[in-house]
N, C-alpha and C positions, 0 to 999 in steps of 0.2 A: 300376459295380455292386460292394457289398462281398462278401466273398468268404464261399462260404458257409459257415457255424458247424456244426463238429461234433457227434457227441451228447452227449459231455460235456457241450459250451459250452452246449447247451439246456440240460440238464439244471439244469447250474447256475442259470440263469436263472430256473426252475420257480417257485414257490410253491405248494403243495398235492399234489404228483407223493405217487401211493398205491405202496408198497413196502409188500411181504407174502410170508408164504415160505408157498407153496401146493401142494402135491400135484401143482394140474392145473394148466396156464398156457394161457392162450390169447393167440393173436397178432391183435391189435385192428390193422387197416391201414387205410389211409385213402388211396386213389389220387392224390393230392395230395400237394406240399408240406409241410412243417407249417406254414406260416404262415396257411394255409386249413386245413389239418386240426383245429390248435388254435381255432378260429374257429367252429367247427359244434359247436354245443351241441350236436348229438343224438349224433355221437362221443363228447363227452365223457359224456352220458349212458350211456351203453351202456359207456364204460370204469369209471363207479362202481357202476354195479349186475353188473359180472362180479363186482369186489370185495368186494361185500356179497354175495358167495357164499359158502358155509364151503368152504375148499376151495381155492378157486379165485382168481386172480388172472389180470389181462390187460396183458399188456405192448405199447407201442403201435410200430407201423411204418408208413412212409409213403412216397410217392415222393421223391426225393433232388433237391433243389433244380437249379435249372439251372448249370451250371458246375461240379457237383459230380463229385471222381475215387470216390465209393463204386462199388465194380462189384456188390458183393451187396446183401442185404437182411438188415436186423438191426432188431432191435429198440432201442428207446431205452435201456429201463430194467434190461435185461439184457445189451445188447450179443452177442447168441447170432441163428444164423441163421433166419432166419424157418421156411424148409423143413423145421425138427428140429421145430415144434410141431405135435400132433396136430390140430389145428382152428385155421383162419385166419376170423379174423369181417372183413368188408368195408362198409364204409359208404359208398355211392357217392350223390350227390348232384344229379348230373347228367350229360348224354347225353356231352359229351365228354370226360368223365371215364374210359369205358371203355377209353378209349388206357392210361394208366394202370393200369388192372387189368392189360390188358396185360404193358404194362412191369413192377409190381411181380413178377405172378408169374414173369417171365424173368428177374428177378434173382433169384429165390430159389428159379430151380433147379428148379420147379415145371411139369410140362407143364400148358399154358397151356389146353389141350380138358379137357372132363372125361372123354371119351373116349379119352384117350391114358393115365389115371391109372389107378393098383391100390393094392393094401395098403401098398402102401412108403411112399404120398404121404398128407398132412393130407387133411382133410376142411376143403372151400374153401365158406364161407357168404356170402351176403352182404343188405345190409338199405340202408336210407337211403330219403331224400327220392325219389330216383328208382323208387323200388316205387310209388308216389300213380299215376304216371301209367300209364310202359310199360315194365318190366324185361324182355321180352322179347329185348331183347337183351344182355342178361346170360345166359339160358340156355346157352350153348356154354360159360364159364367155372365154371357154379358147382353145385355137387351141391345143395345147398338156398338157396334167396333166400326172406327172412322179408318179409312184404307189410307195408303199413304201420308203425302204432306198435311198435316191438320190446322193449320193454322186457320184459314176459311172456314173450315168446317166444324171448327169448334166453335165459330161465333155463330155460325146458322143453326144448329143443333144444339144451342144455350139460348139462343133468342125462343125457337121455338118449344122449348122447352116451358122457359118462362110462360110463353103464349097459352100455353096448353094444361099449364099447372103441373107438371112433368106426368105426369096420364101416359103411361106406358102403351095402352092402346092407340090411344089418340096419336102420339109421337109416332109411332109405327104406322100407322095412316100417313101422317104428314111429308113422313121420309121416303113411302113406297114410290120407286122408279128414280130418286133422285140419284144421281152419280155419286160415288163415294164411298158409301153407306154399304156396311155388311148386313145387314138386318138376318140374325140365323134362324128366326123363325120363318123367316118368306124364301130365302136362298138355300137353305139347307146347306148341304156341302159344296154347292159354286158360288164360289167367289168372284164377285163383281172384281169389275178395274181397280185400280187404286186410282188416287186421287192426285192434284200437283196447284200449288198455289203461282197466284201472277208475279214474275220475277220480278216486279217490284216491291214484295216484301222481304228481299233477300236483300243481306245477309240474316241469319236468327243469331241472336247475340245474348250471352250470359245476362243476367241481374244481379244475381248473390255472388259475393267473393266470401269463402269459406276455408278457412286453413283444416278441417277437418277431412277434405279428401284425397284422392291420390294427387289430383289437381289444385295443391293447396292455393289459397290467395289465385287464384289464373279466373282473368281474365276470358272468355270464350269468343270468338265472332266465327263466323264461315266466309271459307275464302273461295269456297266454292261449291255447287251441289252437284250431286250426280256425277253419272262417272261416262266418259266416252271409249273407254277400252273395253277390251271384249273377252276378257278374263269367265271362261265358261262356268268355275264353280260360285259366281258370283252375285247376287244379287243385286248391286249397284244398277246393273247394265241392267235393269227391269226397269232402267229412269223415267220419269214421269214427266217429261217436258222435253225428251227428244236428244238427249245427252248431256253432258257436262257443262252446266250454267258459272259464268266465269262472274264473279263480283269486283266490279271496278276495284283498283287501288285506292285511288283515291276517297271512297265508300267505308274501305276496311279501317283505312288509317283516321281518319277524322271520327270513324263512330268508337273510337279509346276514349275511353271515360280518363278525364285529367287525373294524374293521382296515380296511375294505374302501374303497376311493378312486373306484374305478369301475366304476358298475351297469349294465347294457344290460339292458334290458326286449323282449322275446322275443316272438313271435308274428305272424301272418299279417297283424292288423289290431288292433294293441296299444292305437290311440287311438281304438277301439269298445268299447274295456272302457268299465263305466260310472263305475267310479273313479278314471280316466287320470290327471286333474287332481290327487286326494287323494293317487298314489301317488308321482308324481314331486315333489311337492310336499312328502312324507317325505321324500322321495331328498335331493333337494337341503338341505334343513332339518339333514340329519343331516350337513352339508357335504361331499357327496360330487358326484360328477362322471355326469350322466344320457345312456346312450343310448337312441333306441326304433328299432328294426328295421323299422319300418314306419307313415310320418305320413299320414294319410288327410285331405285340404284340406280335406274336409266338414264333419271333426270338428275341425278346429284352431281355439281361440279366442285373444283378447287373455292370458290368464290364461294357458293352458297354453304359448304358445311363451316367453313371461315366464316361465316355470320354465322352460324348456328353455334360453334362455338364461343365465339363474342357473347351469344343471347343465353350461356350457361350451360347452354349440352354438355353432358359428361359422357352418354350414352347414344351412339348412332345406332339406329336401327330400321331397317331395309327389312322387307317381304321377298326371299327367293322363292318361297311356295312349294318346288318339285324340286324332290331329292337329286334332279339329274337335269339336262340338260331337254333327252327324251320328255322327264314328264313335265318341265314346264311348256315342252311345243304340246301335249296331248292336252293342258289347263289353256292353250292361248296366251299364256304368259310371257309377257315380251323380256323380262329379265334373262340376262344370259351371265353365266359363270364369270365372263370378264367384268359384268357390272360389280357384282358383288367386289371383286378381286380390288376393283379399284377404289370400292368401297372401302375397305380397308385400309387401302393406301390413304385416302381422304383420312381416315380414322385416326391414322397414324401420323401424318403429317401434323395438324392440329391437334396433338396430343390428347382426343379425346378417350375415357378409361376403359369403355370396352365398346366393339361391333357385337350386334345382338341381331342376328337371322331368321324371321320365322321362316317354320317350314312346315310342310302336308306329310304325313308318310300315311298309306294307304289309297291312294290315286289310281283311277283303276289303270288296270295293263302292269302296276309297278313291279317288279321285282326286284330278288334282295341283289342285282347287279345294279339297279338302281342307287339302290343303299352304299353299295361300296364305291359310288363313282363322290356321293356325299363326302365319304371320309377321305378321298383324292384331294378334293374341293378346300374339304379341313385342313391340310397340310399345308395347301397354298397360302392360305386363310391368316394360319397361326406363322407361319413364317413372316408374316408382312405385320402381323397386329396380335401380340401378347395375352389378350384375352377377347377371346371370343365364346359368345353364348347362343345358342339353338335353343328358338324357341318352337318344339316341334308339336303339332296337335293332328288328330287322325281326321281326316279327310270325310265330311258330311254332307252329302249332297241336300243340296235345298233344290222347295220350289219355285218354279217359276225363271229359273233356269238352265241352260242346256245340259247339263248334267244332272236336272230333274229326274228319279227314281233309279238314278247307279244305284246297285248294292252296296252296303258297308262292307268294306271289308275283312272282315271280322277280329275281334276282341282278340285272341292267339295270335292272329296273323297281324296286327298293330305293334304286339310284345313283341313278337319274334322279329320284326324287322329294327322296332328301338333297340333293340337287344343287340342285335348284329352290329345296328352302329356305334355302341357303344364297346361292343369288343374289338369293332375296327379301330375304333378313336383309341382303346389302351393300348394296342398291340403297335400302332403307330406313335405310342408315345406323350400322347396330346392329351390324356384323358387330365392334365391339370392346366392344360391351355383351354381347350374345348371343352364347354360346361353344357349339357344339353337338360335340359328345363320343357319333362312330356308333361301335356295333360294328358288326363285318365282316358283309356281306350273305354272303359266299362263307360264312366259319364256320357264321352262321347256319344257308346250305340246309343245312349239312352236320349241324345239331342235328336240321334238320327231318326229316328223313334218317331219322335213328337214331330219333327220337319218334313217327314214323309205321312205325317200321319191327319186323318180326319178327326171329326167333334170327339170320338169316344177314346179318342187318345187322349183327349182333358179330359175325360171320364177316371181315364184309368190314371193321372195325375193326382187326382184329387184322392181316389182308393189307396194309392202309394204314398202321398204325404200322411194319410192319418195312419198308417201302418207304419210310422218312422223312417219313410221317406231315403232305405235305402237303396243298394242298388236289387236285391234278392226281392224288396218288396215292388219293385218299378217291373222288372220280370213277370212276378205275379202276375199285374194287374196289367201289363199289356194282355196274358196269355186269355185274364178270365174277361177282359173286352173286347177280344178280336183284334187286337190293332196289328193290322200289317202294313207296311208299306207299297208304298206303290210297285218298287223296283221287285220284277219279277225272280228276282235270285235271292231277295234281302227275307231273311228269318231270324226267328228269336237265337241266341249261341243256346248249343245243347249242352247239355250236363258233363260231355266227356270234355269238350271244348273248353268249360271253366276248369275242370278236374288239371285240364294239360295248362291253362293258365297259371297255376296256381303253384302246381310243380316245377314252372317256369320263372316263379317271384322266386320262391324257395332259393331255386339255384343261382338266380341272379344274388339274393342275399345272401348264400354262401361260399361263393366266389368274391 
C-alpha cells in the first residue's frame, strides 16, 4: 500500500482547485477519504456554488486516509483547523459513512452531540445522497441536515447564517416551517420532504480533475436526474421533481471544459436519456475518453456499447439485480435474462475484457431455486463472454421506499445462498470463467441497521466507532440503544446464528 499523499501533494495534483479571498469561508467535509470525496459530483457541486457566492468561499476537509499520522482536521486549501470555521457543510452519502462524521468531528476538536455544543463551536450542517432515503440518524450530530437537492438551499442557509452570525438559536428560528430543512430538534424523528432545485440549474458539473481517485483526470456533468422506473428497492423513484429530468444534448456537450480527456456522464439511469447514443458519440468524436455511471442491459445496443468501446471501456457492466427472473418481476425490475445474454454478446463482439453483473441475493420470497436458476444464467453467460464477474451484495431495504421495513434476510441465510452459488458455479465448471466479488453480509445487516433505523441508531454509531468500530462492537451498541427496525420480522442475528456462520467460513475455507 503506497503511503498516503499530503495536502500539498493533492493539491498539486489538482486541476481546476477554486482559490478566493472571502469575508466568509466555510468548511466543505466529506466523511470519506478524498479519493471517494473527489469522486462525488454533488461535493463537488456544492463546493462551486459556495464559490459563486459574493463573499464567500469553501475550503474542503475529509477523513484522513488509512495509515495516515494527521491527528487533527484541516482543510486542504488553507491548511487552518476545521474547528476555527463558523459553519461546517457535511455531504454524507451513505449509512456507513456516519462513522466518519464521527471521526471527522473528534478530530476537529468539535463535541461530537449537538447537545454538548454552544456559542464557541461552528454550526455543523449536513446534506448528501443519504437525505433520499433516512437521515435520521444523522439527527444526534447536526443542528440543520438539508433534504434532498442542495443547491438552493445551501445558499439560503449561508446567507442566513451570515445574517444572523451563525446563532444556532437564531438559525433555528429562521428556518422553522421553511421546506427542506430537517431541523432534529423541532421534527424529532419525522422527517420533512426533501427538497428539488429549478431545472434550470441542471446539469451539476465536476470542478477539480484529480488523478488520485477511482475517477482519475474525469471530467463529471449529469446527463440526467432522477429516475422514472419503478425499481421498488430504490430510492431514486423518491424523485424530487416528478421523474427523470432529461438534460438537453446540446447543454452536456458545450459545458466540456476544452482540454478535457475524460467525461463520465452522470445519473441514476444515463442510458434512458433519449440521446445516449448522439452524446457519447460527441464524447468520443471529440477524442476523448467516455464514462457512464449507470448501463441499463435493456437500453444497450450494438451502436452504443461500439462507442463505449471507442471511448476506452474495457469493462461492461449492467445491473441484473435478482438472482432469477422471479425475483427481478418481485423488485419491478424490467431487466430480463435475454438482456443480460445480449449483453454479453455486445461484450463480445467489441472485444471488451469482461461483463461485470451486479446482483441482490436475499430479496424477499428468494430461495436457493432462485440461486441455481443464476448459475443456469452463468453458463449461458460464460459460453458467449470468457470472463464474467458478479458483483453480488445482500439486499437492504431503505426508506422511503416500497420495500420500506422488509426484514434482512439474515447474515447465515446471505452465506448460505453465496455458498450455493458458488458451488453451483464449480460443480458446472465455471468457477475460473465466473468470478463472483460478495460484499460482507455482517456489513450489510449493519447498513440495514442504520437505513431502517431512528436518531439512536447514530447514537449507537458513534458507541461502536469509539469501541474500534467493529462488527461485534456495532452488535453491542445497537443492543444497548434499542435500535430496531421498522420491519417487523428484522432482529439482531443471535449467537447460534453467528456460531453457524462461522462454521460456514470454516468449511467454505476448507473445501
Amino acid at each position: 500500500m503506497t503511503a498516503p499523499l499530503d495536502r500539498r501533494a493533492l493539491l498539486a495534483d489538482e486541476r481546476g482547485t477554486l482559490y478566493k479571498e472571502a469575508e466568509l469561508r466555510v468548511a466543505l467535509v466529506y466523511p470519506s477519504p478524498y479519493r471517494a470525496a473527489m469522486s462525488s459530483l454533488g461535493y463537488q457541486q456544492i463546493y462551486r456554488t459556495l464559490h459563486e457566492m459574493p463573499g464567500v468561499a469553501a475550503d474542503r476537509a475529509m477523513l484522513a486516509d488509512e495509515g495516515s499520522h494527521e491527528r487533527g482536521l484541516v482543510t486542504l486549501e488553507t491548511g487552518q483547523p476545521v474547528g476555527g470555521y463558523p459553519m461546517l457543510a457535511y455531504s454524507v452519502a451513505y449509512e456507513l459513512e456516519i462513522a466518519g462524521v464521527v471521526e471527522t468531528l473528534e478530530r476537529a476538536s468539535i463535541p461530537v452531540l449537538v447537545k454538548d455544543r454552544d456559542h464557541r463551536h461552528p454550526l455543523v450542517i449536513a446534506g448528501g445522497p443519504l437525505t433520499f432515503s433516512n437521515p435520521a440518524p444523522l439527527a444526534p450530530f447536526f443542528d440543520v441536515i438539508i433534504l434532498g437537492e442542495g443547491e438552493e438551499l445551501i445558499v439560503e442557509l449561508v446567507t442566513i447564517g451570515r445574517d444572523l452570525g451563525f446563532d444556532r438559536e437564531k438559525i433555528w428560528s429562521a428556518l422553522a416551517g421553511r421546506p427542506g430543512y430537517y431541523l432534529p430538534h423541532l421534527h424529532g424523528e419525522r422527517v420533512p420532504p426533501v427538497a428539488a432545485v429549478d431545472d434550470s440549474l441542471l446539469p451539476a458539473r465536476s470542478v477539480i480533475a484529480t488523478p488520485h481517485t477511482e475517477l482519475a483526470d474525469m471530467f463529471m456533468t449529469e446527463a440526467a436526474r432522477g429516475c422514472s422506473r419503478g425499481c421498488t428497492y430504490c430510492v431514486m423513484r423518491r424523485s424530487t421533481n416528478g421523474g427523470m429530468r432529461i438534460v438537453p444534448r446540446e447543454k452536456i456537450i458545450s459545458g466540456i471544459p476544452a482540454g478535457t480527456r475524460r467525461v463520465g456522464l452522470v445519473g441514476a439511469a444515463v442510458t434512458d436519456h433519449p440521446d445516449i447514443a448522439a452524446i457519447v458519440r460527441d464524447v468520443v468524436d471529440g477524442g476523448r475518453e467516455v464514462g457512464i455511471s449507470s448501463l441499463r442491459a435493456d437500453k444497450l445496443s450494438d451502436e452504443l456499447v461500439g462507442l463505449l468501446a471507442r471511448g476506452g471501456y474495457r469493462t461492461l457492466t449492467v445491473a441484473g439485480d435478482g438472482s432469477s427472473e422471479r425475483m427481478r418481476r418481485v423488485i419491478e425490475r424490467s431487466t430480463r435474462a435475454d438482456h443480460l445474454i445480449r449483453s454479453a454478446e455486445f461484450a463480445r463482439t467489441h472485444r471488451l475484457h469482461t461483463l461485470k453483473v451486479y446482483m441482490m441475493l436475499g430479496i424477499p420470497t428468494e430461495t436457493d431455486e432462485d440461486v441455481d436458476e443464476l448459475v443456469q444464467l452463468s453458463k449461458q453467460l460464460a459460453a458467449i463472454h470468457p470472463r464474467v464477474a458478479y458483483g453480488l451484495a445482500p439486499f437492504v431495504a431503505k426508506r422511503n421506499t416500497p420495500l420500506d421495513g422488509t426484514p434482512f434476510a439474515g447474515i447465515a441465510l446471505v452465506e448460505h445462498r453465496l455458498e450455493r452459488l458458488s458451488k453451483g458455479l464449480r460443480a458446472a465448471g465455471l468457477a475460473d470463467k465466473v468470478k463472483v466479488r460478495p460484499t460482507s453480509a455482517r456489513w450489510a445487516w449493519v447498513e440495514y441497521m442504520l437505513a431502517q433505523g431512528e436518531s439512536n441508531a447514530g447514537l449507537a454509531v458513534m458507541d461502536a466507532h469509539r469501541a474500534g468500530g467493529t462488527f461485534a462492537a456495532y452488535k453491542k451498541a445497537f443492543i444497548a440503544h434499542g435500535v430496531e427496525p421498522t420491519g417487523p420480522r428484522a432482529r439482531v442475528p443471535s449467537s447460534e446464528e453467528l456460531k453457524t456462520l462461522k462454521r460456514q467460513r470454516i468449511a467454505v475455507v476448507a473445501g
